[in-house]
N, C-alpha and C positions, 0 to 999 in steps of 0.2 A: 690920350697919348700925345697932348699937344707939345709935353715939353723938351726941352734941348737936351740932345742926347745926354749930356755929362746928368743934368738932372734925373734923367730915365736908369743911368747905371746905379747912381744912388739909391735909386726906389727899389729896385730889385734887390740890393745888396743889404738891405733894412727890411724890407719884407720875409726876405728870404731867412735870414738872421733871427728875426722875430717869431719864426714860427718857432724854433728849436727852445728862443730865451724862454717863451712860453708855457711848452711842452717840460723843460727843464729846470732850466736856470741860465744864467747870462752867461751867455755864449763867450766864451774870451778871445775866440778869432776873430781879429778884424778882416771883413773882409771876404769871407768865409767861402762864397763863390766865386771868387775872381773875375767879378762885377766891376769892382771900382778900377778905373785903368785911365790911363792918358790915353787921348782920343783924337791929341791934333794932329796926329801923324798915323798910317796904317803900319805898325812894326813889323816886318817881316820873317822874325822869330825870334824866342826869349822870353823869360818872364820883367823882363826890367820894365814894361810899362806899368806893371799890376802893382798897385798900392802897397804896402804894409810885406808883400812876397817878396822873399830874395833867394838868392843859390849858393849855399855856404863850398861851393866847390865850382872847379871851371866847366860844367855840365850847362847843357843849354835848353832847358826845360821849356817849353811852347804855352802862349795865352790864343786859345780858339775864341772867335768872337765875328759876330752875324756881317762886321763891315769887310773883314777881308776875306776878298774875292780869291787870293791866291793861294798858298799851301797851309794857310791857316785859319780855314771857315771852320764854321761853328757846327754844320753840317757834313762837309763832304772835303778832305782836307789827305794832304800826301799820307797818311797813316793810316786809313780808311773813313767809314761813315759813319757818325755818330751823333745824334741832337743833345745837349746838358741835358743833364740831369735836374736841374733848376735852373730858371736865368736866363741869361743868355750869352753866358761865357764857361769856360774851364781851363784848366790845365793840362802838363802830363809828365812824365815821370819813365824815362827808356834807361834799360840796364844791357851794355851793348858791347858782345864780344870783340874784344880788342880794342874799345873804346872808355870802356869803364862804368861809371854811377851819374847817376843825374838826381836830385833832391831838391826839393820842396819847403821855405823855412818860411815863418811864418814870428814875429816877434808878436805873445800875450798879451792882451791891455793892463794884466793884471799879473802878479806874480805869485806859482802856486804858495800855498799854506803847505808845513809841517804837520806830515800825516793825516792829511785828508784826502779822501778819493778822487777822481774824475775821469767822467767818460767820455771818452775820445771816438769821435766815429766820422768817416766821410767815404763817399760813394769810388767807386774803381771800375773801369770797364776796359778790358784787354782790347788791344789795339787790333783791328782786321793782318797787320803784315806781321807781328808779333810770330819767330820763328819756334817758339820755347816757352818755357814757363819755369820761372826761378823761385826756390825756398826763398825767406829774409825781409819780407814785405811789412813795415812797419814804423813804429814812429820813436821817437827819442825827444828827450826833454832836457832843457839844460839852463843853465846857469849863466852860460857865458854865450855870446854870438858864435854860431855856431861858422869854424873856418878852414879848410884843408889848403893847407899850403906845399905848393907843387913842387917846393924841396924838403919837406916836411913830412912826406906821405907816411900811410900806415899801412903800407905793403910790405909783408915779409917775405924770407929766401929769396929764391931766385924767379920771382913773378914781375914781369916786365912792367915800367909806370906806364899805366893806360892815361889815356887825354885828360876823360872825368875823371877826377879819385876819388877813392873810396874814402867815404867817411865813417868812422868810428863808432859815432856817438859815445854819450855820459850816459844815459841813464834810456837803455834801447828797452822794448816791449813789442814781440813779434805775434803778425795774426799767425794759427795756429790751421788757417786752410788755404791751398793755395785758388787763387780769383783763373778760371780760364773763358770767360762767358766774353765773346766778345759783342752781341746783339744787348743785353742789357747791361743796368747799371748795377752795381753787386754793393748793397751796403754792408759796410766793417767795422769794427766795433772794438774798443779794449778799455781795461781798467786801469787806472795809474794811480800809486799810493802816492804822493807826493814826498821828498826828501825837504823842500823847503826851498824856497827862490828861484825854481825855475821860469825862466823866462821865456823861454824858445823853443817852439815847437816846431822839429822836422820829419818830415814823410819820405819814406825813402827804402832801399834794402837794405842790411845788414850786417848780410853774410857776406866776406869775402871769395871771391870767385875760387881760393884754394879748396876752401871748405862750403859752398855752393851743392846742392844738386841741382840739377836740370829735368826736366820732365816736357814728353811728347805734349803739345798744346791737346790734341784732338783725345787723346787717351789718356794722357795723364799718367804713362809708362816712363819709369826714371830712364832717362839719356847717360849712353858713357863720356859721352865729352859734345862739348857745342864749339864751332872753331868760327863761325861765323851768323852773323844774324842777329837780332832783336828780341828783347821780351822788351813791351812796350804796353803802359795805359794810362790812362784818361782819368784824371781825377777831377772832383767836382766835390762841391755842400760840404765842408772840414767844420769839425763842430766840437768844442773841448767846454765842457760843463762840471761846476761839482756837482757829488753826489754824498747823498747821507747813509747809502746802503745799496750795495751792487745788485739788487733788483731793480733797481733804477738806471743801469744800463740796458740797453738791448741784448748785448752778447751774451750777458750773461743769463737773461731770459728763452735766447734760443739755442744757448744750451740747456737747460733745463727740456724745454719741449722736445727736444731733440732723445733725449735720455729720458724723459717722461721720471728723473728722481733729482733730485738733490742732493746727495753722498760723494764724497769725493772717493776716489782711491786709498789716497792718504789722509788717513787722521793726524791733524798738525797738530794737536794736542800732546800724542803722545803717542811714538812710535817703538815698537820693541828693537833692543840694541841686540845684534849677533846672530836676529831669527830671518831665515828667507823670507822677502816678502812678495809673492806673484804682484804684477803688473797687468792689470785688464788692459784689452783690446791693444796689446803692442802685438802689431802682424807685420808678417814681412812676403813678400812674392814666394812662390813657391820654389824651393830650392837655393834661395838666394838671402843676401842680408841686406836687400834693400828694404827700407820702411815704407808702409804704405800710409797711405794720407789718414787713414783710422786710428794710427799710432800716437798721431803729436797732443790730441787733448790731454793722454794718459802722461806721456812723456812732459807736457810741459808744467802737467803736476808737481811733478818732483823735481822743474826746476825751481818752479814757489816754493817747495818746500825746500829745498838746499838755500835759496836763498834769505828765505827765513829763519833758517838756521846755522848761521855760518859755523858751529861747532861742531859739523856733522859731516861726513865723508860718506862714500858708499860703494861697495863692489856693488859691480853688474853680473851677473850670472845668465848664460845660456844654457838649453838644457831643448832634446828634440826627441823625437819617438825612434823606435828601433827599427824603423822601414830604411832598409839599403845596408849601406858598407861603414860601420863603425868608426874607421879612421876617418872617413868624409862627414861623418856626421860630424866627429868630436869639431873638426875645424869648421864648420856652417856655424854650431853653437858657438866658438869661438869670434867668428867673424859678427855674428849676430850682436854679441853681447858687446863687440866694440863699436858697432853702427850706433847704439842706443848712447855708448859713451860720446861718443864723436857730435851727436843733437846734442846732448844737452852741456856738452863744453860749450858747443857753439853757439848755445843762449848765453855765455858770458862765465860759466861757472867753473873756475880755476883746475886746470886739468890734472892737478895734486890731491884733487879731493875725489878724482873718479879712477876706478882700476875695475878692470872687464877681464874675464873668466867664461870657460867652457867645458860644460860636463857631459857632454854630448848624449849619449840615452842610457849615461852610467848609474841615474839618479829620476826613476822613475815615481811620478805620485798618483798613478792611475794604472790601469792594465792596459799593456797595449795591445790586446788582442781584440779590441773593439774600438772603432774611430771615436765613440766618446772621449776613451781613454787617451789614445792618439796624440786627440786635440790638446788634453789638458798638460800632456807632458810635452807637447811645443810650447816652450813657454819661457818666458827671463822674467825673472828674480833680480831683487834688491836687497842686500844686509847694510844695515845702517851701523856707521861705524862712530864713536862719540871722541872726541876728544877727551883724555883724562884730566 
């Protein structure tokens, strides 16, 4: 370890790199752990000294690293305690009421290929002071330098311009759990088909704060409103490789273990036009339409598929058992069946092609005289609707 820092940031940042080209294929983040940094000064926050990293909005995204001793060590730092995850540097990434987005961009070596896969993965670890935990965690791919211009934003109605602005993305891809681990590093994982020329990869949230949920950090119980405080974390090891078949990502392998099958929901082959089609594992709290985190694999099914099928539209159907007061039930299923509308708009999918419905226990497909039966008639439904 005799040599000159700047030398020792490049070794780790080639080591670290190499293990994935490896394991993979060529890594096309430069960069990958926010290893390579200007060195002749201690910054005292920002990513501006970090190589090849930039911040497509005025957010002010942090480089942790072992020399400073002040609110930005690499160890024990204003946001709490945390060692990389490799290296000996990282980043972070806070979404912060009444302040806005902060994002993570990163220009490819390389520019993707038309319709070929890659997997995208890098480590995340919830911040110690983090008050919350937000939907929308994910990354976007683009074309162009990605830029939010502060009289430009893409804030609608009446939603005040917060400091950071929200960025939009071209081409967004959201993980499908929410990260609340604040002691380790949570590795994350996604597939991306390529459109062709993208050049720029950003990490970041998604969802606008209109259409946001929020959820308790320690429980993971959806919040009716957050009016102050942090969701905040720690990123580390960003890694974008092709791939010649989605077992060759991780995600996709622990979903599989996770599910112990390989079947999807939906057959994209070929879906019947006009017929209900139940939805596995869409749950919601009991009494209520909020979704629970077992929901979104199911749910983000059928965003793949709407998006694979731009000639398809689809009612939402709610539909609940006969326990309680008819008129309350009808509107739960109604409410239910617009929560599921409301996700999968909010993955990007034009709200022309979704309409939600509720049939409350008027349309039973089990007995409800036994909790089997119960169960099976809580339930939403999808009819696929075709274009003529």
């Amino acid at each position: 370890m005799g040599l000159v820092v700047i030398g020792r940031f490049w070794i780790f940042t080639l080591s670290i790199c190499l293990i994935q080209v490896f394991a993979y294929a060529q890594n096309l983040v430069s960069n990958c752990s926010f290893e390579n940094y200007r060195n002749s000064f201690i910054y005292p926050g920002g990513l501006k000294p970090v190589r090849f990293w930039f911040v497509p909005n005025h957010g002010t995204p942090d480089v942790f690293t072992p020399e400073n001793h002040t609110f930005f060590n690499n160890n024990q730092n204003k946001f709490g305690i945390q060692r990389p995850q490799e290296g000996q540097a990282y980043s972070n990434i806070i979404f912060e009421s009444g302040l806005g987005y902060e994002y993570v961009s990163v220009v490819l070596t390389n520019s993707l290929e038309t319709d070929s896969d890659y997997c995208i993965s890098f480590y995340l670890s919830l911040m110690d002071k983090s008050r919350f935990i937000m939907n929308g965690i994910g990354i976007d791919l683009s074309t162009i330098k990605p830029l939010v211009n502060r009289k430009e934003h893409d804030w609608n109605g009446d939603i005040a311009l917060y400091k950071y602005e929200y960025y939009k993305g071209q081409n967004v891809v959201l993980l499908d759990t929410l990260i609340n681990d604040k002691e380790n590093w949570v590795y994350c994982s996604l597939i991306y088909r390529a459109k062709g020329g993208e050049k720029y990869l950003t990490i970041g949230n998604f969802v606008p704060y209109e259409h946001a949920s929020f959820y308790n950090v320690q429980y993971l119980r959806k919040m009716k409103s957050v009016t102050f405080g942090y969701c905040g974390y720690y990123i580390d090891n960003v890694s974008m490789v092709e791939i010649s078949d989605s077992s060759q990502c991780p995600c996709y392998k622990q979903k599989l273990s996770a599910n112990n099958h390989a079947t999807s929901i939906l057959p994209y082959d070929s879906l019947p036009t006009g017929t209900p089609i139940a939805l596995n594992n869409v749950l919601f709290e009991t009494g209520s339409s909020n979704l629970l985190l077992e929901s979104f694999p199911s749910l983000n099914e059928v965003v793949v598929y709407m998006n694979e099928n731009p000639d398809v539209s689809i009612e939402i159907r709610g539909h609940t058992d006969n326990q309680g007061d008819s008129a309350m039930n009808l509107d739960l299923s109604r409410s239910r069946a617009t929560s599921v509308a409301y996700y999968i708009r909010d993955k990007g999918i034009d709200n022309t092609r979704l309409s939600a419905v509720g049939f409350g226990d008027t349309l039973p497909i089990a007995d409800n005289n036994t909790e089997e039966g119960r169960q099976k008639n809580r339930r939403v439904e999808i009819v696929i609707i075709r274009k003529q």
